[in-house]
KELO-322026 format. One line per 2 residues: for each residue x, y, z of C-alpha. Coordinates in Angstrom, 3 decimals. Layout:
BEGIN
X/Y/Z; ...;
//
This chain:
BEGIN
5.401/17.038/0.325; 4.941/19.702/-2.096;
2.545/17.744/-5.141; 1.238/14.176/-4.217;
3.043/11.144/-6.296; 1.905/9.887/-8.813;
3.515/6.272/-9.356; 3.211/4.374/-12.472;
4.075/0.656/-13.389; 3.350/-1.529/-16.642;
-0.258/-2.380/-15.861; -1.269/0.748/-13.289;
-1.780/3.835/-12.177; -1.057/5.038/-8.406;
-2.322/8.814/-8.354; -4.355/10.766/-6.142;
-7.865/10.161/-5.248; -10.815/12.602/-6.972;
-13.847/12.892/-6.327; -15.532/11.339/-9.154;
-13.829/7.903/-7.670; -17.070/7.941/-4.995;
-19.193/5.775/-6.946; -16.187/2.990/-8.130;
-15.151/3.157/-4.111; -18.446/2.703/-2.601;
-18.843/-0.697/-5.177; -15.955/-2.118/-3.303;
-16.248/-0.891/0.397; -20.506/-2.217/0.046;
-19.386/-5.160/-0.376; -19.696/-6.973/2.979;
-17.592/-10.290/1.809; -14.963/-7.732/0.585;
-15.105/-5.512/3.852; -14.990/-8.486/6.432;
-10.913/-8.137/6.370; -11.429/-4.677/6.066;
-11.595/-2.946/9.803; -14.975/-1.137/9.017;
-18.505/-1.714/8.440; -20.030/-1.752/4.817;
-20.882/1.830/3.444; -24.534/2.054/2.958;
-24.693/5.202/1.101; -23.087/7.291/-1.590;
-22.392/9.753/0.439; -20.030/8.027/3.148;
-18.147/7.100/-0.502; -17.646/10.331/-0.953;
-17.182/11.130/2.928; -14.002/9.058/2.527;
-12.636/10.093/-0.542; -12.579/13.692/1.343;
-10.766/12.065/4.012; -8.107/10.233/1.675;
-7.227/13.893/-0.272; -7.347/15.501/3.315;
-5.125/13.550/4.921; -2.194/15.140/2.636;
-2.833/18.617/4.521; -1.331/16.787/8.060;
1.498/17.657/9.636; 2.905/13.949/8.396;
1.073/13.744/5.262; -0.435/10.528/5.100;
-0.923/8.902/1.411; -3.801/6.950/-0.099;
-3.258/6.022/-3.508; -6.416/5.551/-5.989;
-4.691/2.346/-7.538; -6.092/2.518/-11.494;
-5.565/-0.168/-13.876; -3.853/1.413/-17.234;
-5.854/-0.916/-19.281; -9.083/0.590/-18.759;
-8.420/3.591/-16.749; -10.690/2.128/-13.622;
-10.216/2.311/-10.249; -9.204/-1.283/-9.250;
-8.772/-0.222/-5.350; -6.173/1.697/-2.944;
-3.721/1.887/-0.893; -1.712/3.457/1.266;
0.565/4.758/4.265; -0.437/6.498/7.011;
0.069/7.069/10.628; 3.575/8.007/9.634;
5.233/8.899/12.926; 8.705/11.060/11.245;
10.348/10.788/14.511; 10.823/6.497/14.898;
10.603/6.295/10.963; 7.568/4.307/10.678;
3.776/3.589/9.011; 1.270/1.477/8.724;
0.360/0.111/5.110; -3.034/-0.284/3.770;
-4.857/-1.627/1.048; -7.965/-3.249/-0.927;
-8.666/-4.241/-4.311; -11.940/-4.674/-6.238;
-13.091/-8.237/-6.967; -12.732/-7.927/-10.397;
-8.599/-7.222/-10.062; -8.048/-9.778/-7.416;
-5.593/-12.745/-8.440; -3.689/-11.367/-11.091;
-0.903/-9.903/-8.765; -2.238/-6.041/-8.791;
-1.730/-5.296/-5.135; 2.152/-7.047/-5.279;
2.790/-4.735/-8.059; 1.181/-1.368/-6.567;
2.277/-2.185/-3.270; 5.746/-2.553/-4.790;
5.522/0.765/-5.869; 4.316/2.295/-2.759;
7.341/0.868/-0.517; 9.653/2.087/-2.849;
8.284/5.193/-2.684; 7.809/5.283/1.171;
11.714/3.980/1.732; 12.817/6.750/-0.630;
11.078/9.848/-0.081; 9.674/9.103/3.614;
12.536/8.231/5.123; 10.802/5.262/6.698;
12.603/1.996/8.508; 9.930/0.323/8.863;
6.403/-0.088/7.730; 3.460/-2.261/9.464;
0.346/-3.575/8.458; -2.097/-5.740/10.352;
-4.167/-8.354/9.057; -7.160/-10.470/10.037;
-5.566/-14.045/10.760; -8.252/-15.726/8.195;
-7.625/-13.594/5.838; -4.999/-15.581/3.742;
-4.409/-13.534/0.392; -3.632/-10.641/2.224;
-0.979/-12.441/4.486; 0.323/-14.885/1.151;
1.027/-11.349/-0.198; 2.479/-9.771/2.465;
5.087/-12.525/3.088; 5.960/-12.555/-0.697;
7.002/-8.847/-0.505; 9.428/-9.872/2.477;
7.219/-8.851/5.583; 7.871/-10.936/8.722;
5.202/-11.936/11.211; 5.466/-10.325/14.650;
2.229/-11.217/16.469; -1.259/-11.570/17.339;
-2.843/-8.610/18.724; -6.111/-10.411/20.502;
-9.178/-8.341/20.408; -7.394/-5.583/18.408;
-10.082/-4.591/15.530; -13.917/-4.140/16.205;
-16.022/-4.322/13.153; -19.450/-6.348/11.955;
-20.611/-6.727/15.607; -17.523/-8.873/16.970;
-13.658/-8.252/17.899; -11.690/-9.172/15.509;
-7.386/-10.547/16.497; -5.066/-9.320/13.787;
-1.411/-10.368/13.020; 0.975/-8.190/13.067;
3.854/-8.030/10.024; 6.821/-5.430/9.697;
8.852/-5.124/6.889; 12.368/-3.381/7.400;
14.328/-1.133/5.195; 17.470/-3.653/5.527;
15.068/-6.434/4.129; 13.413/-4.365/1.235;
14.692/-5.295/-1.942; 11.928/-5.233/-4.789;
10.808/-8.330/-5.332; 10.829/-9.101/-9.224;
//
């Protein structure tokens, strides 16, 4: 991947993170109600914003680049939230997806319309069959919206995630290049 994409729809932006995105990332992943269906613990500082906004432009320098999108909203040119695919494994032609959104941008259809982007993208230029994502079994946007952009349920991983003190199950969806066909 010689420049990282930058995808664009009617109402957003998908480009690459910088690093004055810190402060508008640590607002969403302090948020403890937000970052329950996360995987992680709350970031307390500043600093671990801008820890992982290092770690989202690094990961393009891996073998198998992995991608996390700064999702912006083209109205007012703010970062609404990410996502991404990573642990892209070349040789079976798979990833995992991830994703988050700020409070603000949740429940107008955001995420469905960058995530549309992002498998396009990922079936076209990764060469990917199939793309993952796991999800907290409460956590019933995220699976409403996964099942609307054709992903199938698999399974329950028991135990699988470890975050705010407790393990966590998660649910396992796949979506298939055969069953991708952009939503409208």
């Amino acid at each position: 991947m010689s420049a990282f994409p930058v995808l664009q729809s009617a109402r957003l932006t998908l480009r690459e993170f910088r690093p004055q995105d810190a402060p508008t990332l640590f607002a969403i992943y302090r948020d403890a109600v937000s970052m329950q269906w996360f995987g992680s613990e709350p970031l307390q500082t500043l600093a671990q914003a801008e820890a992982q906004v290092a770690l989202f432009i690094g990961w393009q320098q891996l073998p198998s680049p992995w991608l996390r999108w700064a999702v912006e909203s083209r109205a007012d040119q703010q970062l609404a939230g990410s996502c991404g695919l990573f642990k892209w494994n070349r040789g079976w032609r798979s990833c995992t997806l991830g994703y988050e959104l700020a409070p603000a941008y949740r429940g107008q259809g955001m995420m469905r319309e960058a995530l549309q982007l992002a498998l396009d993208w990922g079936f076209a230029n990764m060469a990917l069959n199939r793309i993952e994502a796991q999800v907290h079994p409460d956590n019933l946007p995220s699976i409403r919206l996964l099942q609307g952009l054709g992903f199938v349920q698999e399974g329950r991983l028991r135990e699988a995630g470890f975050w705010l003190g407790q393990y966590h199950d998660l649910l396992v969806f796949s979506l298939l290049r055969q069953d991708w066909a952009q939503p409208s």
